[in-house]
N, C-alpha and C positions, 0 to 999 in steps of 0.2 A: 504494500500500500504506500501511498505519499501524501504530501501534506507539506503547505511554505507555510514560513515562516517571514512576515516584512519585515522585521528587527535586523535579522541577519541577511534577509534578500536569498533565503535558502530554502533549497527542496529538502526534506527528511523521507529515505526508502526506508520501508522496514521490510524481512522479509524471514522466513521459517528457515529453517538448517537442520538435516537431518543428522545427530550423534552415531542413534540406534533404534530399535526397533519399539524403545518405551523412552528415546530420551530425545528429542527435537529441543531448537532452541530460538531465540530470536535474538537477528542484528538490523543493527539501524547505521545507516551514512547517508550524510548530507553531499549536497548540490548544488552548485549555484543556480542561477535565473539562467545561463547558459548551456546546464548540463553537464557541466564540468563537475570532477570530483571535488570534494573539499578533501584535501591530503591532512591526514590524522583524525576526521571525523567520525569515521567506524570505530563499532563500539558493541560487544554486546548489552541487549536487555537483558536478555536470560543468558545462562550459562552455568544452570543447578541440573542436577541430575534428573528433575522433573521434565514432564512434558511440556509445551507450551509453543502450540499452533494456532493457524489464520491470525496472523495478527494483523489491526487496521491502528490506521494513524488517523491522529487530527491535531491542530493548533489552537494554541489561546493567544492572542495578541498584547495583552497585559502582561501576561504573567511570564513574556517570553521564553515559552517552553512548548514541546508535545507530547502528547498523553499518546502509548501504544497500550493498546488492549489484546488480549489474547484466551486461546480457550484453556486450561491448565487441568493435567491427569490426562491420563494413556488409557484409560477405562472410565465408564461413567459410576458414578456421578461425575461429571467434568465440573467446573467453576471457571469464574471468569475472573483475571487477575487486569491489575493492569501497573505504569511504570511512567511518572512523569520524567523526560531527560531536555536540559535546558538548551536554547538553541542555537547558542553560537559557543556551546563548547561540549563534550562529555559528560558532565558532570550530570549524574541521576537522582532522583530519591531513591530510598527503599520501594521493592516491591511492593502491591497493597490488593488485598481481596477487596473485588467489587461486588461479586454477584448475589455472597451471604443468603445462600437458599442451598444448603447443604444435602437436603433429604433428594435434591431436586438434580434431573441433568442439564446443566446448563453451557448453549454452544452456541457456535457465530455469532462472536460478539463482531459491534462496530460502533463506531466513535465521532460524533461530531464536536467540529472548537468554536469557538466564538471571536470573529475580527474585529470589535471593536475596541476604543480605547478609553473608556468610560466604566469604570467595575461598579457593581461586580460583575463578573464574569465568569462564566463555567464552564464544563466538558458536560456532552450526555454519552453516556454507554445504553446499549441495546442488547440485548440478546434473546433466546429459542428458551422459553423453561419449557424441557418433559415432562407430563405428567405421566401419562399412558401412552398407550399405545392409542387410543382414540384422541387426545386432550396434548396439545400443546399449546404453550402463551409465549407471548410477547412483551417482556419486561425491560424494564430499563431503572438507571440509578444515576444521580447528577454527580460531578467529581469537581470540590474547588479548583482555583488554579495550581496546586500543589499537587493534584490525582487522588485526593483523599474524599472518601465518599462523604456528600452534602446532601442533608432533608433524608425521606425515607426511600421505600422501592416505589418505583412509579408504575403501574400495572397496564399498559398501553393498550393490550387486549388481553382480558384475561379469561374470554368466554369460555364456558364446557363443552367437549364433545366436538372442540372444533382443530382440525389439524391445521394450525400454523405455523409458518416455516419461512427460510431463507430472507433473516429482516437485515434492512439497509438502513443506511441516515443518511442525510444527505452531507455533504463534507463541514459545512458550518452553516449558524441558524442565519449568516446576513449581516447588513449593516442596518443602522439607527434608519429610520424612526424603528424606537423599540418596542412599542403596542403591536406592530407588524414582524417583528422579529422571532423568526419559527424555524427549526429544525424539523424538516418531512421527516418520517419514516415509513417506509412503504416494506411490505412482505409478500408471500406468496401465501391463500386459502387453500385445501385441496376441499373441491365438492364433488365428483367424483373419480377415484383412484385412479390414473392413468388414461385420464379421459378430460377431462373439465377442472382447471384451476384458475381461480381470479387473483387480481391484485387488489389489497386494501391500502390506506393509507391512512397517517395521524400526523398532524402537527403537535407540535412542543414549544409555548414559548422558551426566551429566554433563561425564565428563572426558577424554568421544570415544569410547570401548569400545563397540563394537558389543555391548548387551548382549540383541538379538533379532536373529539374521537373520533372513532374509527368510521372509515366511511370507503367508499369502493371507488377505486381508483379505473379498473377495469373490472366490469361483471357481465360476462359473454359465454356462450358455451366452447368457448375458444381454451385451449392448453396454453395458457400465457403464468409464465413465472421467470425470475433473475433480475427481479424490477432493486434500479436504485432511482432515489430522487436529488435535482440539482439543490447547490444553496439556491435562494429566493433572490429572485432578479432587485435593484436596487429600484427603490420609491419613497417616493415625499409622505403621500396620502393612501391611508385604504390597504386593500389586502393586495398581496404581491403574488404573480407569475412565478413558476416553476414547474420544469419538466420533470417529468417520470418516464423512464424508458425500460423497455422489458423485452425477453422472445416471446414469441407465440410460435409453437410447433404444429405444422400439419396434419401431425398423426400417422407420416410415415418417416419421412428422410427429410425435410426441409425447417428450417428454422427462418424466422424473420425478426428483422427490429422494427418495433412499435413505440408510441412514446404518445403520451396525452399530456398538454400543456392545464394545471389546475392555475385558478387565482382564487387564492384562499382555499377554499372546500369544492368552489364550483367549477365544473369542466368549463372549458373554453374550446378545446382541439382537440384531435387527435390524426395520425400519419401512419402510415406503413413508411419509418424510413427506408425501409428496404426499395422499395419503389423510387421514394425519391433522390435518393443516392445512388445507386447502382443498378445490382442484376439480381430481380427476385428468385430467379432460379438458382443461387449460389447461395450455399448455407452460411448463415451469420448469426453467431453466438459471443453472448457474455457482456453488454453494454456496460457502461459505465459514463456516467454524466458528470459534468459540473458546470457553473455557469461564470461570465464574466461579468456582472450585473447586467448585462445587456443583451446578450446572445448565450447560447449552448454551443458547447464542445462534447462531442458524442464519439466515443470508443469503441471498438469492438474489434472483432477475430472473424475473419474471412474462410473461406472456403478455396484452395488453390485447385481451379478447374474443375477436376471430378474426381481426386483425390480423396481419400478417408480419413488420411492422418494428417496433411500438409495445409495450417492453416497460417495468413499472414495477417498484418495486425495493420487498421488503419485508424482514422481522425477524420473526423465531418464536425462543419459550422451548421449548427441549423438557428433561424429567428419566429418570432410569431410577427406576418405582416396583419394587421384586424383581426379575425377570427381564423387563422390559416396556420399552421406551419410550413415555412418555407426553408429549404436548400441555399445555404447561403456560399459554400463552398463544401465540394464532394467531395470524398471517396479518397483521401488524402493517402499516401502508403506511408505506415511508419518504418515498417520492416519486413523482407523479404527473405524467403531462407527456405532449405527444404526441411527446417524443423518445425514444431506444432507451436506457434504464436497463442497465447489462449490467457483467460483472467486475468485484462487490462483492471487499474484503476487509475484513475481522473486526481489532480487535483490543478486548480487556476490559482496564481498568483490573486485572485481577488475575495475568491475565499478565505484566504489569510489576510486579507486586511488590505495586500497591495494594489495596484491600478494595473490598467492595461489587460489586452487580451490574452498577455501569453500563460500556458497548462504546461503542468508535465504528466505525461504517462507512460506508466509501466508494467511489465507484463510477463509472462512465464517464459520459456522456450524449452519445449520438450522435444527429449532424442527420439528418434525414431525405435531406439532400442528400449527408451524409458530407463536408462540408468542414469542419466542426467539431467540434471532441471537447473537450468540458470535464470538471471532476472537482467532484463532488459530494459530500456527509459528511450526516451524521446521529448523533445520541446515542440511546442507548437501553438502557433496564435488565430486568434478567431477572426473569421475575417466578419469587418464592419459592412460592407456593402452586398445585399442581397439582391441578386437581379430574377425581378420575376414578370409575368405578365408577356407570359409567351404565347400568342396569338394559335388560335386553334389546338392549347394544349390545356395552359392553367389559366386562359382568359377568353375573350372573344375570337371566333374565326376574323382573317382578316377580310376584308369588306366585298375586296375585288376582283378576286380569285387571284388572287399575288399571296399566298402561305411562305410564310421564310424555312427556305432551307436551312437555317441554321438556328440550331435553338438557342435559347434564352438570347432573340434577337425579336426586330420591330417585322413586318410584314416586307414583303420582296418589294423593290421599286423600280421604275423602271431602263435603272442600268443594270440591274438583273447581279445586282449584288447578292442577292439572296436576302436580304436583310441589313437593317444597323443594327449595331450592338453599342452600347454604353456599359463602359467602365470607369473605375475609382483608384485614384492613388493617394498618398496622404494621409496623415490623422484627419479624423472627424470631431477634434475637442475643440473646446470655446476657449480653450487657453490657446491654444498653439495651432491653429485650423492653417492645415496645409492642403485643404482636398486639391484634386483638380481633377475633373471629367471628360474623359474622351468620349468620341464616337466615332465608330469604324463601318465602311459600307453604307454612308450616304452617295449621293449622287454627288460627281466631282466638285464642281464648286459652290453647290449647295449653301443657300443663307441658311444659318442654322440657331434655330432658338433651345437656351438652356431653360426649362422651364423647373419649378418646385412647385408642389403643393403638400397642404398638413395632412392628407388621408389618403388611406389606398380608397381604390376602387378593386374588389376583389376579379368579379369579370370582367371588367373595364369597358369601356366607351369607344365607340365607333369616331372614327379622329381624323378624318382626310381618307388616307387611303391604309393608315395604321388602327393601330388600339391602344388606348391610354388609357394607365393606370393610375394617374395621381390626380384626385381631385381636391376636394374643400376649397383653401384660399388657396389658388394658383398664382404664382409671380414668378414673372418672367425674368431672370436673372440676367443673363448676358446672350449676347445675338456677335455672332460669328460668322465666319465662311469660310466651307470646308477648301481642304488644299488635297487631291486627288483622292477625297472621299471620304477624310478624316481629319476632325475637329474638336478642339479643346479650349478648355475655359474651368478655371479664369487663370489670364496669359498677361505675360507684362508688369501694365500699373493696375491691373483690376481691383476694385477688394478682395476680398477671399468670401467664401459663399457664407458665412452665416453674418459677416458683416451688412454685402451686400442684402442680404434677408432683412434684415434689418432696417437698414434705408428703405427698403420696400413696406415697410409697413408689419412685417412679420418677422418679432425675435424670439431664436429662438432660444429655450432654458434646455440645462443638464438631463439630461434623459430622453428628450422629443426626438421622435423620430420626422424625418422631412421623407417627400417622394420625389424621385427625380426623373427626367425622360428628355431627349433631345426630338424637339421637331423642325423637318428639314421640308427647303422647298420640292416640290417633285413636280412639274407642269407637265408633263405627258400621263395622262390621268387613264389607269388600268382599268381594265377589266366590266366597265359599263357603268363603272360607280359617278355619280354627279361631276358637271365638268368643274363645280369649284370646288374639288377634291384636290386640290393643286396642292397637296404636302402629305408628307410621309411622316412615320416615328420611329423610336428604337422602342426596344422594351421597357420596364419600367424598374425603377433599383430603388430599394428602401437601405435608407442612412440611419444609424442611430446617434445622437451626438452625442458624445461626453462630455464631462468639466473642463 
């Protein structure tokens, strides 16, 4: 598992090691924000003759340290221990029992921290209590910033007769406002055995208060279980955004990734990312989410062709544009290999407090023989600019019979480019805004207008001889002309675009998302549509801004 820390600007791995056959143990080494080792940072947690597996990590931002948790004993009854170690050096507490349900088997534990800098502040632990063989629960226990347990058990689900299993948390409860401030946990129900399992889900405020019971996350007669939820997207007011992503198995050979965006308690979304990402016919297991306050970084394990054992590990952006989930950046490869890539876990630099889009993830890598198991990492950043509003796919056909050949681009025009497409470079923050917008496969020297507005249009509007996505208050940013079919803005002395937004009439605050789209002139007017159909579009791309 992983987990930053902003104090030190450090990743913390943790990860199992086998002694023997009753004696595992856990080590932890840090990372920078680059991926680099920190030389001297390795260190055992454990290192007693006891057992102690799965271990997950989280951060506390106050108390600059991380709490690993782990499951302890080689037979059940198991317990769940855990181990605060500080974050810019070695130095640990004593081990400490967390789970204190002795009679009971208690396993999969997981750990969320808290990035704020305002205490107090805490850790929550999760874990599986066994009753029976009919009857598992869903407990949990708060840990000050030291990993010593605070308040009593907290009983998440504690219903009878009900077999719950495989619970997550999300990596941290968020930042301030702190009325909104929650740690999801989501699990897997079985309703019936090898047939039918849903997702449920709880929030936790800050200061342990169960402030959502349980409530169904997914409830389908669908085989969906391996759900984690993201930390909570960042907000001023009101209840907050977060994904939940999970498989859902066919029932023979296929797996897919799914993910329903909640706010607060109430659905908003839901995706087959499988679909939106890639090739649903390719098996894809084991997700892993977290967010940047603003978008999702989505993990998982690949299926290499039609192979049984050779999985490879990738990284997908995804946003919510209105009520949608959208592909913001696909199908990323973190690592190729002909060994088994498999149990990514997620964590963003902004889950621990810091800024910006960049995560790290890490993952297993098993031998083909299974005498080997290594642990693998990778960096990677979430892209801000989602282009969507691809005509006859996720919006309107285009108007003319001119369909672009090229997806996530504007409708064909007619120099027979196939389409324009608009792209983003730059930060999108109000402190430092460097965007700047292209557009490729207009008509040569095409007048070109950069337009915004404050809301998608999901299916979008019929627009000249394109489809546009961006409505509410429309303003026209900067007007250009393309140079052999491609054009950019803002160039020179411009403002920069949220300035410019601004002069217009529309500024914008930390968090707003804008929509963006280039309309070009086009006079040879396609396919039958009105002769003052005299211009074309690209697709349509949602921006989120930051501070």
């Amino acid at each position: 598992d992983v987990a930053f820390d902003v104090s030190s600007a450090r990743f913390l791995v943790c990860w199992e090691r086998t002694y023997s056959s009753i004696d595992h143990d856990v080590w932890a080494q840090q990372y920078d924000s680059n991926g680099v080792v920190i030389a001297g940072s390795g260190a055992y947690i454990d290192l007693t003759a006891t057992y102690w597996a799965d271990p997950r990590v989280a951060n506390n931002n106050i108390a600059n340290n991380y709490e690993v948790v782990a499951t302890v004993g080689s037979a059940a009854p198991h317990s769940i221990w855990g181990r605060a170690r500080d974050s810019s050096s070695v130095f640990m507490n004593p081990p400490v029992a967390i789970s204190a349900e002795p009679s009971y088997d208690c396993i999969d534990p997981d750990v969320g921290g808290d990035p704020v800098t305002q205490g107090p502040t805490y850790y929550m632990v999760i874990w599986m209590r066994g009753v029976s063989g009919t009857d598992t629960d869903i407990h949990a226990q708060m840990l000050d910033g030291n990993g010593n347990p605070y308040g009593g058990l907290v009983l998440i689900d504690n219903s009878a007769s009900t077999i719950d299993f495989e619970p997550a948390i999300s990596k941290s409860d968020g930042l301030a406002p702190y009325a909104t401030q929650n740690w999801t946990v989501t699990w897997t129900r079985q309703f019936t055995f090898g047939v039918d399992y849903d997702i449920l889900g709880s929030q936790i405020r800050w200061d342990g208060t169960i402030s959502r019971p349980s409530y169904y996350i997914d409830y389908s007669v669908a085989y969906d279980y391996d759900s984690q939820a993201s930390t909570v997207l960042d907000g001023a007011t009101g209840d907050r955004d977060y994904m939940v992503v999970y498989n859902r198995f066919n029932g023979v050979s296929d797996n897919n990734l799914h993910a329903r965006i909640f706010n607060g308690g109430a659905f908003v979304s839901d995706a087959d990312l499988s679909a939106l990402d890639t090739d649903v016919a390719l098996d894809q297991i084991r997700p892993a989410v977290d967010s940047d306050g603003y978008n999702y970084a989505v993990a998982y394990s690949e299926q290499f062709g039609t192979s049984t054992f050779d999985y490879d590990m990738y990284v997908s952006t995804f946003t919510r544009v209105g009520s949608t989930i959208k592909v913001s950046e696909a199908h990323q490869l973190l690592d190729t290999s002909a060994l088994q890539d498999i149990l990514p876990s997620i964590a963003t630099q902004h889950s621990g407090g810091g800024s910006g889009p960049r995560s790290m993830v890490v993952w297993e890598n098993y031998s083909s023989a299974g005498t080997d198991i290594d642990i693998s990492g990778g960096v990677y950043e979430n892209v801000e600019f989602t282009g969507f509003c691809s005509p006859g796919i996720d919006a309107l056909a285009c108007p003319c019979g001119n369909p672009s050949s090229n997806y996530n681009s504007g409708c064909n025009n007619s120099s027979l480019t196939g389409g324009a497409h608009l792209s983003k470079t730059g930060a999108a923050t109000l402190s430092g805004d460097s965007v700047v917008f292209t557009a490729i496969g207009e008509k040569p020297t095409a007048t070109s207008i950069f337009l915004q507005g404050t809301t998608a249009l999901p299916s979008g509007v019929i627009f000249g001889q394109g489809v546009r996505c961006a409505g509410g208050a429309l303003k026209r940013l900067y007007v250009k002309s393309a140079v052999g079919g491609t054009v950019t803005a803002p160039t020179g002395g411009d403002p920069t675009v949220h300035v410019r937004s601004a002069a217009l009439g529309d500024t914008i605050l930390p968090g707003e998302s804008r929509y963006y789209c280039v309309y070009y002139r086009d006079p040879i007017v396609l396919g039958g549509c009105p002769s003052t159909s005299t211009f074309n579009s690209t697709q349509t791309g949602a921006l989120i801004w930051l501070p």
